[in-house]
N, C-alpha and C positions, 0 to 999 in steps of 0.2 A: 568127963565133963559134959553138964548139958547142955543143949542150942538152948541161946538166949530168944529165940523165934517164935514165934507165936503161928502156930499150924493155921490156924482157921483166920487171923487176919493175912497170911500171904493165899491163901485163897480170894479172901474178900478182896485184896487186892488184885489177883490177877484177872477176877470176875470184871472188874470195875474198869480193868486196861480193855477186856474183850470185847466190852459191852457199849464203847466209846464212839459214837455218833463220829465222821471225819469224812472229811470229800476224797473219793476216791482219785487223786492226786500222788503223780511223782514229784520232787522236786523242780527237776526240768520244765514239766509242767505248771509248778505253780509259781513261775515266775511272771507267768504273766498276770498283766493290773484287774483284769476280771475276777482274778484269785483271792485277791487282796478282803481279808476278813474272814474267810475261811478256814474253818478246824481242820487238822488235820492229827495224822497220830503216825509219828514216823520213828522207825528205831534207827541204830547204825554205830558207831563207836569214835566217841571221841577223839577226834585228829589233835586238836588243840585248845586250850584255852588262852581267852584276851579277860586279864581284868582291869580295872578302870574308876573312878570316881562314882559312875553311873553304875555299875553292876559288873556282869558277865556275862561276856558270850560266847556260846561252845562249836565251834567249827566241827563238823561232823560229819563224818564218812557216810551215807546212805546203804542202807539194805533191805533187803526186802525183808518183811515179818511174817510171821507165823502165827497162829488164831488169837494167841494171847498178845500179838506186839511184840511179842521178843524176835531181836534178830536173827535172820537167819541168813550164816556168810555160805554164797557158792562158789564153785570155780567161775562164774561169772560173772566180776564185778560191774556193780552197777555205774559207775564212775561218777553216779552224780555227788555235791555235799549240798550243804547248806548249816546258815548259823543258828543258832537257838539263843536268847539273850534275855536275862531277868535283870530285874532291878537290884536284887541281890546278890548276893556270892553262896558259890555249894563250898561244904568243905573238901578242900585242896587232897587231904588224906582217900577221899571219897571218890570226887570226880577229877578225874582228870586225865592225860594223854592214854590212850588206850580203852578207855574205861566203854562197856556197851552199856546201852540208856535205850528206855523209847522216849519219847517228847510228844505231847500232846499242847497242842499252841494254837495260834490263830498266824494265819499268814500278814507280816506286818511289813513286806515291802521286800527290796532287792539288792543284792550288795556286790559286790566282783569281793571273788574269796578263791587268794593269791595261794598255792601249793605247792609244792616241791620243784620251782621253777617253771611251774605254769598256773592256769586260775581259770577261769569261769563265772561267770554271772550266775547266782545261786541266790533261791528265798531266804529273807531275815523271818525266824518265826518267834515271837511275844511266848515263851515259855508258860503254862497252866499249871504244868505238873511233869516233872519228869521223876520219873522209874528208871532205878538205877538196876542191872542186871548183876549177880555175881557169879564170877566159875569155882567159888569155893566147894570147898567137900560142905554136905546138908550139916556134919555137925560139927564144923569150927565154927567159933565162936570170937574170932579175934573181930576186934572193930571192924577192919575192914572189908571183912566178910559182910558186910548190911548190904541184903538187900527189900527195897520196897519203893515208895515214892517217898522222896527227897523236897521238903522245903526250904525254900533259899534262907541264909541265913542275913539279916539285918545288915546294912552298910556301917559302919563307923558314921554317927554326927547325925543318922538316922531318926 
């Protein structure tokens, strides 16, 4: 079976996550209102999805990245989250609980983001572009082996 992958655009892709202008911000820190409109380019892995009339927003584990933006999990968790939220929806099959991404967004304000019987005050970021990561083997080829950047798909009445 061949990868349905295209070699040289997941290059172009990962050039294009490396090469991404974003304020040197953690979450933590970019809660504060000074922050507010600022790029950032943050990985970590899907905690949860809220969907909604409005779109979707992806509650998301923080971690620290590596040259290209992909996460990189240590024995030391970062414990911060924060949301990511488009006006669209990703497909379900695609993203979702567990799933690593990076997010590249502009910081769009502050939300308390409730967890596992406790929460925190955490940045909402305006989704750009998210890059979905996969742990598949390089040559499966099932669906949801995709990886690259992910555009939302259209709401219903859209």
């Amino acid at each position: 079976m061949q990868s349905n992958r295209d070699p040289a655009q997941e290059v172009n892709e990962l050039e294009t996550l490396r090469a991404i202008t974003a304020a040197p911000l953690a979450p933590d820190q970019a809660v504060e209102k000074q922050h507010i409109g600022k790029r950032i380019r943050w990985a970590g892995g899907v905690h949860h999805v809220t969907r909604s009339d409005k779109g979707v927003c992806l509650t998301i584990l923080y971690a620290l990245s590596g040259e290209y933006g992909e996460p990189r999990w240590t024995l030391d968790p970062t414990y911060q989250t924060f949301d990511a939220c488009t006006a669209g929806s990703y497909d379900p099959v695609l993203v979702h609980d567990f799933t690593n991404v990076t997010i590249v967004g502009k910081i769009a304000g502050k939300t308390y983001i409730g967890m596992g019987g406790g929460g925190s005050v955490g940045p909402v970021i305006a989704i750009e572009n998210l890059y979905l990561w996969s742990d598949c083997l390089a040559d499966d080829t099932s669906p949801i082996c995709k990886r690259g950047f992910l555009k939302p798909e259209a709401l219903p009445g859209d």
